[in-house]
Steps between C-alpha positions, in 0.01 A plus 500: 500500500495855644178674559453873483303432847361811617324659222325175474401485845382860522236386242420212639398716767273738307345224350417324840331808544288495196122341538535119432260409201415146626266449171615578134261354235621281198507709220233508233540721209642294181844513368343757229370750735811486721740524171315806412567618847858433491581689198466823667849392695683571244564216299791281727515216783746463687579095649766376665497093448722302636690207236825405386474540144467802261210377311303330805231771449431531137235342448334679757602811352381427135141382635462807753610746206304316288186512676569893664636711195687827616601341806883372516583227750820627612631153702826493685597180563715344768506268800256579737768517788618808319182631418383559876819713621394747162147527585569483890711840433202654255267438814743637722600860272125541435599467119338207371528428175333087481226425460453218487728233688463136395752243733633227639608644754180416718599624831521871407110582418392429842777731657361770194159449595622590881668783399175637286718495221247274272163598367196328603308368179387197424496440090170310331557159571683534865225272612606197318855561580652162736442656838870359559630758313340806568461783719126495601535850519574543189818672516729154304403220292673257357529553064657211374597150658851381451697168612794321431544140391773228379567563147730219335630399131275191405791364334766514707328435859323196552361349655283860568576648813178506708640721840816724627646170633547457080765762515756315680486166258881457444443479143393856509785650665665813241166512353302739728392817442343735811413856619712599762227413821662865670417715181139375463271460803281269371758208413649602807151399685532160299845409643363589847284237483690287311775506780250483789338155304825356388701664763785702465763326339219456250639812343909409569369228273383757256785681525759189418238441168716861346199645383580836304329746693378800308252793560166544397216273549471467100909498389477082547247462271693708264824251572290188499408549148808558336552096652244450206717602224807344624669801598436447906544240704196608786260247543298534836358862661283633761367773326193707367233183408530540115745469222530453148387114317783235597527665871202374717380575847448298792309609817693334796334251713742550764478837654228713321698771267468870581187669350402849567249799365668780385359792676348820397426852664423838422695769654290731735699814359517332123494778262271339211227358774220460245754342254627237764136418578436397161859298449334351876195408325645341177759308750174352617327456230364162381675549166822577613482203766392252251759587326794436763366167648493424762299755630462693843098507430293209645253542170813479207554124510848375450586477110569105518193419709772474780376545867435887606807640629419550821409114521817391310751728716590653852458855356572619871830327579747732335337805656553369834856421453532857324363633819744396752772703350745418803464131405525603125872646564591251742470241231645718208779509696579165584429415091769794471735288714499255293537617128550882527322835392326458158739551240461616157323820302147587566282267288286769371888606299670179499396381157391123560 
């Protein structure tokens, strides 16, 4: 993607020069005192989350405007690879207008931090916070933990798949629905180490199965359950690890499925500061985290009684693979060899 390089390194360069605040307390006032504090801003917040679906962020907008009257979470949704060229260029032009930047894109928030283009703040509860998945300078933390799984129609698969190797029972062939691996960085880290455990003709193998490739991490789910009605004939995905009753999920036993934390920072030039400090602190919060288990806190326990996360999964693989961009491309190019660019609409417009 092109960069709108040297704007960005002329601030890096003014930020190198800045004093280095080594310590930055946890913050302490209450959600209260800080709402009160953000209401002077004018009433807005502005977040740029990254998803692949319209409505992937209402309920977090109906419980932050719920609990912060007169302040509007105005969201703009789309895939983090996107995201990070907009914001990149708002750095770079000195006109910021995020923020607050929650991704998947992992390997941008150090290069932000470098470039003094985060602020330094750590939220109330950065302490209990999986050291995997934070800056311990407080400048990113992970928000939310997300993974993919096996989902499959209990009806029409069995015996249940239990790994990947699942997908190429012959039975099973037509009935396949996945996220192109070079739109979507984290199934594309999957089939990376799918193909260095199986080896590489693991995905030829794939390949000869005709799965209907499609984009957007969630559009399978949304073609695996019209298989439910009778009115599709999709019976196996990798996909986001939940669906609707009659689809169920499998974690594979195989090769460990892709989990990640969606990321969060605060812009160092955001224009609503206080405002983004107190979306930071209800991020954090232990109500919010109970409430989208499992959490990124080592004191919210898992809603099922299910191991801590950071016991259950690697929560540091897919940021080192994100961080090797060279190898990144390299293999989204060979998986481009083989079955082309991503076709299709956007799946934030494409109606499935």
């Amino acid at each position: 993607m092109l960069r709108v390089l040297a704007p960005l390194l002329a601030f890096t360069a003014l930020a190198s020069a800045a004093p280095c605040l080594s310590l930055c307390p946890e913050e302490t006032r209450s959600l209260s005192e800080l709402y009160q504090d953000a209401l002077t801003e004018g009433g807005v917040l502005n977040v740029r989350a990254g998803g692949d679906e319209l409505d992937q962020q209402d309920s977090i907008k109906q419980a932050w405007e719920s609990a912060f009257p007169g302040i509007k979470y105005n969201v703009t949704i789309d895939l983090s690879k996107y995201h990070d060229g907009y914001i990149d260029r708002e750095i770079a032009s000195g006109q910021v207008y995020t923020d607050v930047a929650t991704l998947q894109t992992l390997h941008d928030f150090p290069r932000w931090k470098d470039a003094g283009a985060l602020m330094q703040y750590k939220p109330a509860g950065f302490g209990q916070v999986f050291d995997e998945i934070k800056d311990s300078d407080g400048y990113y933390y992970g928000c939310n933990l997300f993974g993919w799984a096996l989902l499959y129609n209990t009806a029409h698969v069995t015996p249940a798949p239990t790994g990947f190797i699942d997908l190429l029972r012959p039975e099973l062939k037509d009935k396949l629905v996945m996220t192109y691996p070079n739109d979507d960085d984290s199934f594309q880290h999957t089939l990376f180490n799918l193909v260095n455990h199986y080896g590489y003709d693991f995905f030829d193998k794939l390949i000869a199965q005709n799965p209907r490739w499609v984009r957007g991490g969630s559009t399978p789910i949304a073609l695996m359950s019209t298989s439910l009605n009778g009115n599709g004939s999709y019976y196996l995905a990798y996909t986001a690890a939940f669906g609707p009753p009659g689809l169920a999920v499998v974690d594979p036993t195989d090769v460990p499925a892709t989990t990640w934390s969606q990321t969060a920072a605060i812009l160092a030039k955001a224009p609503h500061p206080k405002t983004a400090k107190l979306f930071a602190n209800f991020l954090l919060s232990k109500d919010f985290q109970a409430a989208n288990s499992p959490s990124v806190r080592k004191d919210v326990p898992p809603a099922n009684g299910d191991k801590p996360a950071n016991e259950k999964f690697d929560l540091t693989a897919f940021a080192k693979y994100m961080a090797d961009r060279p190898a990144v491309e390299r293999f989204r190019f060979f998986i481009e060899s083989k079955i082309g660019t991503p076709q299709g609409l956007s799946p934030l417009v494409d109606g499935l």
